[in-house]
C-alpha positions as CSV (number, residue, x, y, z in Angstrom):
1,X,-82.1,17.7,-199.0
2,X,-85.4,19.1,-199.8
3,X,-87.5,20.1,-197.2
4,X,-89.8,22.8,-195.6
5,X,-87.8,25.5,-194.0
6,X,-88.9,24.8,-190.7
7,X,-88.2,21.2,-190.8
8,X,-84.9,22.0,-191.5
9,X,-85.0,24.3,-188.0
10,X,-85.4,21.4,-186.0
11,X,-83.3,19.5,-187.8
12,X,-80.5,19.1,-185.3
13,X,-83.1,18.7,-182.7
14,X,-84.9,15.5,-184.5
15,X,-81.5,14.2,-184.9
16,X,-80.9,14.3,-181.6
17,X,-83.7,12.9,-180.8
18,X,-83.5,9.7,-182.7
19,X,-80.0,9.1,-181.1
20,X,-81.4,9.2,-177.9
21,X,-83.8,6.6,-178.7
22,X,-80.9,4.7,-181.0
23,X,-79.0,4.6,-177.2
24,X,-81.7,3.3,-175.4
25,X,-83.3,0.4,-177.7
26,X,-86.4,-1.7,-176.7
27,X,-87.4,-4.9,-177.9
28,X,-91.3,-5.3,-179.0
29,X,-94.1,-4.4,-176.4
30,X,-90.9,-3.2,-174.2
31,X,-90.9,0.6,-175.7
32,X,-91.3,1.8,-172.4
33,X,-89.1,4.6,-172.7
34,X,-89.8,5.2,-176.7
35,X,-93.3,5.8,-176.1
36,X,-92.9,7.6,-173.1
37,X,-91.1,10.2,-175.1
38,X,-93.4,9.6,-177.9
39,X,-95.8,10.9,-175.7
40,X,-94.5,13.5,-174.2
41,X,-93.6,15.5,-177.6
42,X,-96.9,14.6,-178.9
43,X,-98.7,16.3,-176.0
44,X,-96.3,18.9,-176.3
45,X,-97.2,19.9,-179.5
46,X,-101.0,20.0,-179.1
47,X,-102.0,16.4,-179.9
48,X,-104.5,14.2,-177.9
49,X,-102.3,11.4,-177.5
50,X,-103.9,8.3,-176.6
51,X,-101.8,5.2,-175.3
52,X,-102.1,1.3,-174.4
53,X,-103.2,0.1,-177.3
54,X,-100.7,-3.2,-178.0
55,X,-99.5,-2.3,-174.1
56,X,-96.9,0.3,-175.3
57,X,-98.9,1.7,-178.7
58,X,-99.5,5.4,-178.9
59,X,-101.6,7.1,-181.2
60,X,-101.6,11.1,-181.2
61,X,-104.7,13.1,-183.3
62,X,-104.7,16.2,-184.8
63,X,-108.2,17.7,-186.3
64,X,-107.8,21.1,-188.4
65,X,-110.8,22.3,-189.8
66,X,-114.2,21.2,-191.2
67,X,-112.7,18.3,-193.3
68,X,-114.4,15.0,-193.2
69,X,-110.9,13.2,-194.5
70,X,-109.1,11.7,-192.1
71,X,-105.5,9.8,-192.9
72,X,-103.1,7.7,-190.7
73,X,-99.7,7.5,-190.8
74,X,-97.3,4.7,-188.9
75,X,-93.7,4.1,-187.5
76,X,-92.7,1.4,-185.3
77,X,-90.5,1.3,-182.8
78,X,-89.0,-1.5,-181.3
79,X,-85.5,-2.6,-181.9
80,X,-83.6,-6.3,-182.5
81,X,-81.7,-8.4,-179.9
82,X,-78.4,-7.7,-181.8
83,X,-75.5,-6.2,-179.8
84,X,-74.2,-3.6,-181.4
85,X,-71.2,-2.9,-183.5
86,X,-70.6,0.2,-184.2
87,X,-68.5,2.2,-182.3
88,X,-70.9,5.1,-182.0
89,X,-70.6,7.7,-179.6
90,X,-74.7,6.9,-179.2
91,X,-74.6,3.8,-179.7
92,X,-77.1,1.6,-177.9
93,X,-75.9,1.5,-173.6
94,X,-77.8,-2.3,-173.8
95,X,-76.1,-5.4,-174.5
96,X,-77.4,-7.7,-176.8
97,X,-80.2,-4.5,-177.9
98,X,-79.4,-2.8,-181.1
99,X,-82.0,-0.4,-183.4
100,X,-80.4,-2.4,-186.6
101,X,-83.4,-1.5,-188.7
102,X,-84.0,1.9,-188.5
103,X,-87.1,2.0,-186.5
104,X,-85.5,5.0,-184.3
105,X,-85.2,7.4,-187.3
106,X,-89.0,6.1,-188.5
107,X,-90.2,7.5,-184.9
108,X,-88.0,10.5,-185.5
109,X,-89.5,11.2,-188.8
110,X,-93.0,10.8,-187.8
111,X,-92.2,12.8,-184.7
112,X,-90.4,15.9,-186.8
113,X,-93.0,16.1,-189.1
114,X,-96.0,15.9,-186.1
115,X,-94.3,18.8,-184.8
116,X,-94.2,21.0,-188.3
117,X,-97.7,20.1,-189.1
118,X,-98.6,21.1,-185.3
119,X,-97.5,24.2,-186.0
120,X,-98.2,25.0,-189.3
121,X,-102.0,23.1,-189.4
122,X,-101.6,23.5,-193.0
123,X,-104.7,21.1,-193.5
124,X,-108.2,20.4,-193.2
125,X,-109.4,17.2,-191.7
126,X,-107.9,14.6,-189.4
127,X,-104.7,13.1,-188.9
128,X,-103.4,9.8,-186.8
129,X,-100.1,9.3,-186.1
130,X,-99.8,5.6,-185.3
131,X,-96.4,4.7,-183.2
132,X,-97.1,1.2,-183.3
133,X,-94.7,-1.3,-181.3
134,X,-93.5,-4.8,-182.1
135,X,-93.1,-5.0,-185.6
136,X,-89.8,-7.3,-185.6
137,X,-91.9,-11.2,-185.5
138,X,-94.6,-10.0,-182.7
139,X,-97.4,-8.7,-184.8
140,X,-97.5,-5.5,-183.4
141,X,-99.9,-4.1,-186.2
142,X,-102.1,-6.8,-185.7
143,X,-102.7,-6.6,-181.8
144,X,-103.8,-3.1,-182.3
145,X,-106.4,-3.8,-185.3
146,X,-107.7,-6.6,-182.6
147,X,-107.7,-4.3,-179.9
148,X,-109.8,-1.6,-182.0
149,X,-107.5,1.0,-183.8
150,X,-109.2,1.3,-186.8
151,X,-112.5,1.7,-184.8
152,X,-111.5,3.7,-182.7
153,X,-108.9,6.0,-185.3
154,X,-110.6,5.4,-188.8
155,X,-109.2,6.4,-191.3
156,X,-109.5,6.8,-195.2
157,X,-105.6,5.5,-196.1
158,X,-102.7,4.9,-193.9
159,X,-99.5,5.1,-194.9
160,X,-96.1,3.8,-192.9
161,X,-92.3,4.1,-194.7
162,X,-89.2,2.1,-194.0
163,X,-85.1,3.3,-194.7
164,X,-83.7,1.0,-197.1
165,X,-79.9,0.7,-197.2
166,X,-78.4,0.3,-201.2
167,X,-80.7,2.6,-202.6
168,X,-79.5,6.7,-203.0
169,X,-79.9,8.4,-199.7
170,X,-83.5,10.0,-199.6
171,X,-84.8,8.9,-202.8
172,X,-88.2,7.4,-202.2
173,X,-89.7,4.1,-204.0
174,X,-93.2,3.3,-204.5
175,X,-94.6,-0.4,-206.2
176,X,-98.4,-0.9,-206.1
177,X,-99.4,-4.3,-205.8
178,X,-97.5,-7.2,-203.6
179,X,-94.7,-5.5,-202.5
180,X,-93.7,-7.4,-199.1
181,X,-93.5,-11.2,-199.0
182,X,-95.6,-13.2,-196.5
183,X,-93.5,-15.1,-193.8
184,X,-94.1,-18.4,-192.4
185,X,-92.3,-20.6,-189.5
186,X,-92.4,-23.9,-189.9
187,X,-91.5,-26.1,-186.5
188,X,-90.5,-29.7,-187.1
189,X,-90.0,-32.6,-184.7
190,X,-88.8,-35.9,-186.1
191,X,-89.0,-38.9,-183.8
192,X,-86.2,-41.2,-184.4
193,X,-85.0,-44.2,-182.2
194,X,-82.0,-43.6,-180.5
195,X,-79.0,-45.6,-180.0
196,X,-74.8,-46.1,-180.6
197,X,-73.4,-44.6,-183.7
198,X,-71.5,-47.4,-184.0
199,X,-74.3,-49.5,-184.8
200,X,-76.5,-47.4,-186.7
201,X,-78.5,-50.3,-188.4
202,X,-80.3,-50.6,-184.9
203,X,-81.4,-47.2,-184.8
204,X,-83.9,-44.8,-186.8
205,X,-81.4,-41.5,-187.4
206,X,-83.0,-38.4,-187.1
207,X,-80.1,-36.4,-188.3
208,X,-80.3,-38.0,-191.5
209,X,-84.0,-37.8,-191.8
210,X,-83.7,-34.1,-191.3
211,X,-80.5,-34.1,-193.7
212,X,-83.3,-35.7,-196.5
213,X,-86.0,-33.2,-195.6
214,X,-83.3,-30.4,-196.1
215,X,-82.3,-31.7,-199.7
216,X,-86.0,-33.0,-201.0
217,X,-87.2,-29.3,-199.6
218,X,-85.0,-27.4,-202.2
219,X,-87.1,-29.2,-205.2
220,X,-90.5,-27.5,-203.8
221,X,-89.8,-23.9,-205.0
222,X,-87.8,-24.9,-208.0
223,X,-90.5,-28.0,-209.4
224,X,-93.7,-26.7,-207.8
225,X,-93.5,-22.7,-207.7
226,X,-93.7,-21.3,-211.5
227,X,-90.2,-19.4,-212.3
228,X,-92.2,-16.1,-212.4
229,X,-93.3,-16.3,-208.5
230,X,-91.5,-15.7,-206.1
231,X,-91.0,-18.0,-203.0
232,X,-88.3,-18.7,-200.9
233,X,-87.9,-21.4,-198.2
234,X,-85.1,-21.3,-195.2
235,X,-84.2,-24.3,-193.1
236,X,-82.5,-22.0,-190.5
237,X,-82.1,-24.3,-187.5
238,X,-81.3,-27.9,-186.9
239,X,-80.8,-29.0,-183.3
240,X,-80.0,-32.7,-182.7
241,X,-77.8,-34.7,-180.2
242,X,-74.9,-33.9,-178.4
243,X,-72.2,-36.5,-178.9
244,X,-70.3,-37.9,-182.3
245,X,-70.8,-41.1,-181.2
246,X,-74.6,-40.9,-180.2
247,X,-77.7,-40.8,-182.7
248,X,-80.2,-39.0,-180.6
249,X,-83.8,-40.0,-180.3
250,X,-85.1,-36.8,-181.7
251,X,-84.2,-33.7,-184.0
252,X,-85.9,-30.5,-184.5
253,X,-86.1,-28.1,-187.4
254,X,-86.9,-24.4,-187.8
255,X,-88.3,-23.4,-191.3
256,X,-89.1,-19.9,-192.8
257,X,-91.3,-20.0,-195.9
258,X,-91.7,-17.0,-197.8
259,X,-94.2,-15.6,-201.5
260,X,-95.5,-13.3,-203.0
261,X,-98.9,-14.7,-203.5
262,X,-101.9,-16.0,-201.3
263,X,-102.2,-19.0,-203.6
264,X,-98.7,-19.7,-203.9
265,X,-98.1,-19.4,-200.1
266,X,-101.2,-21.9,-199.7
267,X,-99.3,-24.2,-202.3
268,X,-96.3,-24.6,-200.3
269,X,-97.7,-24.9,-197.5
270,X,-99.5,-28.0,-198.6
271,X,-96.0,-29.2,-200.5
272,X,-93.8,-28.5,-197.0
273,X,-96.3,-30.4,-195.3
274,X,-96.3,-33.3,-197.5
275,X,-92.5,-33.4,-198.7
276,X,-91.4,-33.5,-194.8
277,X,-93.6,-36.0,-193.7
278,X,-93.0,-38.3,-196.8
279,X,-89.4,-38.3,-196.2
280,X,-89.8,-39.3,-192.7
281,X,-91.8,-42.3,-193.6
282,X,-89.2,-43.4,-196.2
283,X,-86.9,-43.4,-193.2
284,X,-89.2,-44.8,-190.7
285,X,-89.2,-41.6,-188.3
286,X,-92.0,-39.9,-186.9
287,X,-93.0,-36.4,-187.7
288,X,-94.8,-33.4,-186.1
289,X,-95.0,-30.5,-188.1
290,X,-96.9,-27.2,-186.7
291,X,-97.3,-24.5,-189.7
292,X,-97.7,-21.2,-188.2
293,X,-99.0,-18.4,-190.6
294,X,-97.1,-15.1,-189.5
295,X,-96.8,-12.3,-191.8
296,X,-99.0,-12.2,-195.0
297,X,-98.1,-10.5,-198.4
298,X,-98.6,-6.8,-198.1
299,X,-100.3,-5.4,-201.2
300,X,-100.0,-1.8,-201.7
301,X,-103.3,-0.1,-202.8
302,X,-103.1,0.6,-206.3
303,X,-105.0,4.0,-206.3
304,X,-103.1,5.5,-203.1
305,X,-99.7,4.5,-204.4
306,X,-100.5,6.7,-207.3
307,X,-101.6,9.3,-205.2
308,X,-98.4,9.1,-203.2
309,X,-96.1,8.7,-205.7
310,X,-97.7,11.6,-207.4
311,X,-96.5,13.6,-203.9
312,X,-93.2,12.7,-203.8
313,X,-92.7,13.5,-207.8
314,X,-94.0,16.8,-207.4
315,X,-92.0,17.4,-204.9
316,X,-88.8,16.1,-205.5
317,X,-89.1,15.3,-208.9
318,X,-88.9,12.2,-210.8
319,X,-85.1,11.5,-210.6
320,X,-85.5,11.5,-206.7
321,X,-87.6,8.6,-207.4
322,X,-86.5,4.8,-207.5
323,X,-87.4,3.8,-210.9
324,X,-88.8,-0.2,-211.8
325,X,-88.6,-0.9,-207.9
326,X,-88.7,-4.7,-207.5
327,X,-91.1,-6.5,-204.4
328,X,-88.7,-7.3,-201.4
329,X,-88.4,-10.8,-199.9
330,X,-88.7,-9.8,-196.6
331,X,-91.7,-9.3,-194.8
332,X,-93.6,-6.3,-192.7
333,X,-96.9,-6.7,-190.5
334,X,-98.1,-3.4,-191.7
335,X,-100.2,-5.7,-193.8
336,X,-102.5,-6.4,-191.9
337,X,-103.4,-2.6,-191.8
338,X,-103.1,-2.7,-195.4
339,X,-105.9,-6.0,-195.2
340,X,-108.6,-3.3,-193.3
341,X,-107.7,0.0,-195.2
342,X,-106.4,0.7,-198.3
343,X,-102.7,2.6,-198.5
344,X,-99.0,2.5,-199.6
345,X,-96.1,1.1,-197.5
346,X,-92.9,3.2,-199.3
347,X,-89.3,2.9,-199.5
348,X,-86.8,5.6,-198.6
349,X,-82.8,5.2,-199.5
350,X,-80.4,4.8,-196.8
351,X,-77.8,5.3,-199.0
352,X,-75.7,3.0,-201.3
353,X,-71.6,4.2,-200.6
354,X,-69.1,2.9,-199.0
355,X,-69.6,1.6,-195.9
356,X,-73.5,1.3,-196.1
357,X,-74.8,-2.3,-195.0
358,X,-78.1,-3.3,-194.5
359,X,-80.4,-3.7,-192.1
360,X,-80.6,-6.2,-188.9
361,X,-76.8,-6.2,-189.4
362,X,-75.0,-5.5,-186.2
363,X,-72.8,-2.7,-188.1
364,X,-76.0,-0.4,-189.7
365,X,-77.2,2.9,-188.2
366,X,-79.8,5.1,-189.7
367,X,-79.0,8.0,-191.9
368,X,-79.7,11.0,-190.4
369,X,-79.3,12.4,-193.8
370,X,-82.7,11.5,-194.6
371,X,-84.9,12.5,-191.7
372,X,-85.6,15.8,-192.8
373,X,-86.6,14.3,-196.6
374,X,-88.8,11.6,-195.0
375,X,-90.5,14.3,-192.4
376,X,-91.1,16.6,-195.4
377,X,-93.3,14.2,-197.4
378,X,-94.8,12.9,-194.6
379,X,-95.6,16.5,-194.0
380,X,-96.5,16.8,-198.2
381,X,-98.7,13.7,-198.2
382,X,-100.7,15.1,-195.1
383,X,-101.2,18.6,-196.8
384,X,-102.1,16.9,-200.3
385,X,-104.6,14.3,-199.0
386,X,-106.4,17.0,-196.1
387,X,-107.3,19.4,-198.7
């Protein structure tokens, strides 16, 4: 695939490279090792490497010239409590720890393209590299904003990318606009009154309080949502009881709420709220329902995604592009970066054959196939932008 000659030198050493940290996976603000390495390359190669921010963050700068510019680029790092099933010869040595969404060949990526634009200095201004950790659920990105990155590493744009299995292998998508959904858990307790299933007319069920909550929730997104926004809400645990022939006092719920759009995300909010809490009353349960806000949408910066896109068509031409890419349901706390600066978060393709499964599955593995295509326009977009 397409890239500089000396990224494709250090090829085989970048692969093995993000092996060794696909062996030894670390779950968020536990990259220990991962930054440590991190680190140590980053030093090696003439950056000043600063570290601690988000307890295992490391950020490594590189100033060439008189430039005022300055641009950031990110990876994360931390991997999934999934135990791995692949059969690998690397695959990871800890149970129940598994880098099932790529963020070892992200770091690899970043780190083979710090190590050509350390040598090359093919620009003129500043550059961050931003290895940020616990992006799965912990907010990551947003304990380092709070802890001063962008104060302490401005930046003009930042830019992050992320493999994406069923797309061609190293083509590279781009959507300006909301492009990543926002997420939000929903915890639910309904207070029942307990007492012998055999006798259920003495009892307040909270099983079948949660069953109505279950059904009345599907109307929200299909009678309150207009058909053209997207929204998507998950009641992914139920815990209640522990014998047939008990109805338990209590059940609790889990809930993931999903959008594309502030205002629609505010909107079902205020419909969750109202339909669960309704529903309990017809029953004459009890509720407690605590909304968390986690992720919100992330909104690609109109005029950088141009920019970037403009990069990777230059460079790879147009039919190396994903064409009429579509926002993704899932969610990504590079957001919040995107909230404080503007920038582009950007797809690359996994692959799509035989055998290719997507991420957070306990099968997936990076494709190494791609490292040297995603280090090469990191490398591109760097050289473009510090002009």
């Amino acid at each position: 695939m397409n890239a500089p000659d000396e990224l494709l030198a250090i090829r085989d050493e970048m692969i093995v490279l993000r092996r060794q940290i696909h062996a030894h996976p670390e779950l968020g603000y536990e990259e220990f090792l991962t930054s440590e390495l991190v680190a140590e390359r980053l030093r090696e190669w003439g950056y000043d490497v600063h570290r601690g921010l988000a307890g295992t963050g490391v950020v490594g700068t590189l100033k060439c010239g008189d430039g005022s510019a300055r641009i950031g680029l990110r990876a994360d790092m931390d991997a999934l409590p999934v135990h791995e099933r692949t059969g690998l010869p690397y695959a990871s040595v800890t149970p129940g720890r598994m880098h099932a969404c790529g963020h070892d060949g992200h770091t690899a990526m970043l780190l083979a393209a710090a190590k050509h634009l350390a040598r090359t200095r093919n620009f003129n201004g500043t550059l961050h590299l931003v290895f940020q950790p616990a992006e799965e659920g912990l907010a990551g990105a947003r304990r380092m904003l709070e802890e001063g990155l962008l104060e302490r590493f401005p930046c003009d744009a930042m830019f992050a990318m992320h493999n994406m299995p069923g797309f061609p292998a190293g083509h590279l998508g781009f959507r300006a606009g909301p492009f990543m959904a926002s997420a939000d858990q929903v915890g639910v307790r309904v207070i029942g009154r307990g007492g012998h299933g055999a006798m259920p007319h003495m009892t307040v069920d909270p099983v079948v309080v949660c069953s109505a909550i279950v059904l009345a929730l599907q109307t929200v997104v299909s009678r309150n949502v207009a058909p053209l926004d997207m929204s998507v809400i998950t009641v992914g645990a139920i815990h209640a009881g522990e014998a047939s022939n008990v109805i338990p006092d209590e059940a609790r719920m889990n809930i993931s709420v999903r959008a594309l759009r502030p205002v629609v995300r505010d909107e079902l909010e205020r419909r969750i709220t109202h339909v669960i809490e309704t529903q309990a009353a017809v029953y004459g349960a009890q509720v407690e329902v605590n909304y968390e806000a986690s992720y919100p949408v992330l909104v690609n910066d109109a005029e950088m995604t141009a920019f970037a896109q403009d990069v990777a068509r230059d460079w790879l031409g147009e039919d190396r592009l994903i064409p009429e890419l579509q926002p993704f349901t899932g969610s990504e706390d590079f957001a919040w970066i995107l909230r404080q600066v503007p920038g582009c978060y950007l797809i690359i393709g996994n692959g799509d054959g035989e055998g290719s499964c997507m991420v957070h599955n306990p099968g997936y593995d990076f494709n190494d196939d791609i490292l040297t295509t995603g280090a090469g326009y990191w490398v591109r977009l760097v050289e473009r932008f510090l002009v």
